[in-house]
C-alpha positions in Angstrom: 0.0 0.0 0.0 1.1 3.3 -0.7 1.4 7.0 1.1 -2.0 7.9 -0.7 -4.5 5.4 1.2 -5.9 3.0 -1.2 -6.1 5.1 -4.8 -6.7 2.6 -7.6 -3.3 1.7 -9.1 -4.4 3.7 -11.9 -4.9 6.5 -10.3 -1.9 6.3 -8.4 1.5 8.6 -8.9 3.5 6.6 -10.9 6.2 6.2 -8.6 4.3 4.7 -6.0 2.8 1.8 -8.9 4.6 -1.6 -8.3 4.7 -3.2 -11.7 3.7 -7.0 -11.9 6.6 -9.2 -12.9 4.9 -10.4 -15.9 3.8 -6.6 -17.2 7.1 -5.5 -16.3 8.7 -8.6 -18.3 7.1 -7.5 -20.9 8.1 -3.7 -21.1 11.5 -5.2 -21.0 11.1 -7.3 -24.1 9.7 -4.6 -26.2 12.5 -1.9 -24.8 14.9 -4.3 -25.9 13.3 -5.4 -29.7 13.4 -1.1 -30.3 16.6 -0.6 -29.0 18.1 -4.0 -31.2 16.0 -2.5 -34.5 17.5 1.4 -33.6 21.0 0.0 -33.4 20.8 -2.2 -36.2 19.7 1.2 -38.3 22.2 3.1 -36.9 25.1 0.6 -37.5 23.5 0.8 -41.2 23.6 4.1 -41.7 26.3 5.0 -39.6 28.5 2.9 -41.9 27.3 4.9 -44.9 28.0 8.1 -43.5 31.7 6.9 -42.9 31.9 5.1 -46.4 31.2 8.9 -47.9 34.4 10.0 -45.5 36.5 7.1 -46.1 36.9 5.8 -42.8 36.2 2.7 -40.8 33.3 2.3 -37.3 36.9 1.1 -35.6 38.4 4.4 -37.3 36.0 6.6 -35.8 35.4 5.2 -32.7 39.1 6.0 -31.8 39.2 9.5 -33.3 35.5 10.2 -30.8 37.8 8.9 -27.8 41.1 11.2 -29.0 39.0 13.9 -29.2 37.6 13.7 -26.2 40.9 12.3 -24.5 43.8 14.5 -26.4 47.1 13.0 -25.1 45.8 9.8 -24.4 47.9 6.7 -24.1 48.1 4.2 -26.7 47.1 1.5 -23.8 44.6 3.6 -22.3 42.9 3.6 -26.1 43.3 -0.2 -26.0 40.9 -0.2 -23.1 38.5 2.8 -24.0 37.4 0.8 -27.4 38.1 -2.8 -25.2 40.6 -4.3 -27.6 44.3 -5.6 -28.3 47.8 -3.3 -28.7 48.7 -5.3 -32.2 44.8 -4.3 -33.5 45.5 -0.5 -31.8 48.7 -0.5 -33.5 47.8 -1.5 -37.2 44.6 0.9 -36.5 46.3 4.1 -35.0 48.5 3.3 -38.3 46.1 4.2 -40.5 45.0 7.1 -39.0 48.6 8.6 -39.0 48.8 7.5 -43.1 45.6 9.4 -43.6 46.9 12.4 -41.7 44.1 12.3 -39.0 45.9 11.7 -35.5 49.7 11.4 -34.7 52.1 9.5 -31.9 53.6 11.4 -29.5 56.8 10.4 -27.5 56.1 11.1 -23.6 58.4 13.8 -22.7 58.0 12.2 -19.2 58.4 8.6 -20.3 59.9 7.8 -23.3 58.2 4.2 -23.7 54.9 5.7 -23.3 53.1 6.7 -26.8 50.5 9.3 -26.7 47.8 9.8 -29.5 46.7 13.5 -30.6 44.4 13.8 -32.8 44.9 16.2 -35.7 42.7 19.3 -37.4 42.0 17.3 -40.0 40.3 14.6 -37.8 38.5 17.1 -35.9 37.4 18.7 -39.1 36.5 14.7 -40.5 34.4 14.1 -37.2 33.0 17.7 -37.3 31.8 16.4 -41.1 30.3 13.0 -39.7 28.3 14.6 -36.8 27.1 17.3 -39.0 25.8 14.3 -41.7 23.5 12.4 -38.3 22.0 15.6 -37.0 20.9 16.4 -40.7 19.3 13.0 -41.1 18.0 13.1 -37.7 16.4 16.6 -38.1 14.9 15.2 -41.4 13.6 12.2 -39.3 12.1 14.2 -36.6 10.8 17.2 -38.7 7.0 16.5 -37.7 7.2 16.0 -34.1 5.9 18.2 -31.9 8.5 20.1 -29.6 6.5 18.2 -26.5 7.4 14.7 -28.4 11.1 15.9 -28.9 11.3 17.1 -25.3 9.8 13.8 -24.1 12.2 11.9 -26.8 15.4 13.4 -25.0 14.1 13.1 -21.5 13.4 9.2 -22.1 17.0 9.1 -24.0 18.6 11.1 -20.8 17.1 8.8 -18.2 18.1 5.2 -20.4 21.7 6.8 -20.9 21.4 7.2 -17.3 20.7 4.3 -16.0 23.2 2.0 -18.9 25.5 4.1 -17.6 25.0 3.7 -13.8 24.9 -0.1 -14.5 28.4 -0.2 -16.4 30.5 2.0 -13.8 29.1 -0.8 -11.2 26.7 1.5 -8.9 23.8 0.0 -7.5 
C-alpha cells in the first residue's frame, strides 16, 4: 500500500505503482526489440556516412575517444574501445597514413606513446556529426516540440541508467 491510502493503481503517482513481474517482463522485451531494431539502423547508416568520409566504425570510434581524450595513451585507447595493442597499433596506423591523428613520445616517459588527434580529424568528425544531426532533423521534422522534449528526457534517463549499471553503482 502506498502514502496515498488505497487510490486505484491507476490513479496512483506513478512512482508509487509496483509493476507486476509479468507486465514488467514485458516492457522489458519490447524496450529491448526497439533498442536492437534502432541500433541495427544506426550501425547501417552510420556505416554509410563513414563510407562517404572514407573511414572505418573502428576508425571513428578511436578518433570520438582522442577527441575527447587528447594526449591519451596508446594502452589507455586499447581499453577505451576494449581491444588488443597489435589491433590499436595497425589501427592508429592508419590514422597517422591518412593524416588524422599522430604518436607522440612522452616527454616524461619515453616508452609511453601518446595519440593526438589532428585538425583534419577534428574537421573529419565535425563532417560526420554534421551528416547524423541532418538526417535526424529530417527524421524528426513532424514531431511536436513536446514529443522531442519527451524523446530526450526518455534518452537522458536510459543513458542514465546504462551508464550507472556499467560504472558498477547499485
Amino acid at each position: 500500500m502506498s502514502d496515498h491510502g488505497t487510490w486505484p493503481a491507476e490513479t496512483m503517482p506513478l512512482q508509487d505503482r509496483a509493476l507486476e513481474p509479468e507486465v514488467h517482463s514485458r516492457h522489458v522485451e519490447r524496450i529491448e526489440a526497439h533498442l536492437r531494431h534502432i541500433a541495427f539502423i544506426v550501425r547501417k547508416r552510420g556505416r554509410s556516412f563513414l563510407n562517404n568520409f572514407d573511414i572505418t566504425s573502428p576508425q571513428f570510434e578511436a578518433l570520438m575517444v582522442l577527441d575527447r581524450h587528447d594526449n591519451i595513451a596508446m594502452g589507455e585507447l586499447c581499453n577505451r574501445l576494449k581491444v588488443a595493442s597489435s589491433t590499436i597499433t595497425d589501427l592508429v596506423d592508419r590514422l597517422e597514413k591518412s593524416g588524422l591523428a599522430t604518436r607522440v613520445r612522452d616527454p616524461d616517459d619515453r616508452r609511453v606513446i601518446r595519440l593526438q588527434i589532428l585538425p583534419k580529424g577534428r574537421k573529419l568528425i565535425d563532417g560526420v556529426l554534421s551528416a547524423w544531426r541532418t538526417y535526424l532533423s529530417g527524421v524528426l521534422a513532424g514531431s511536436s516540440v513536446e514529443e522531442l522534449e519527451q524523446l530526450v528526457s526518455s534518452l537522458e534517463y536510459l543513458d542514465d541508467l546504462l551508464t550507472k549499471k556499467e560504472s558498477g553503482a547499485p
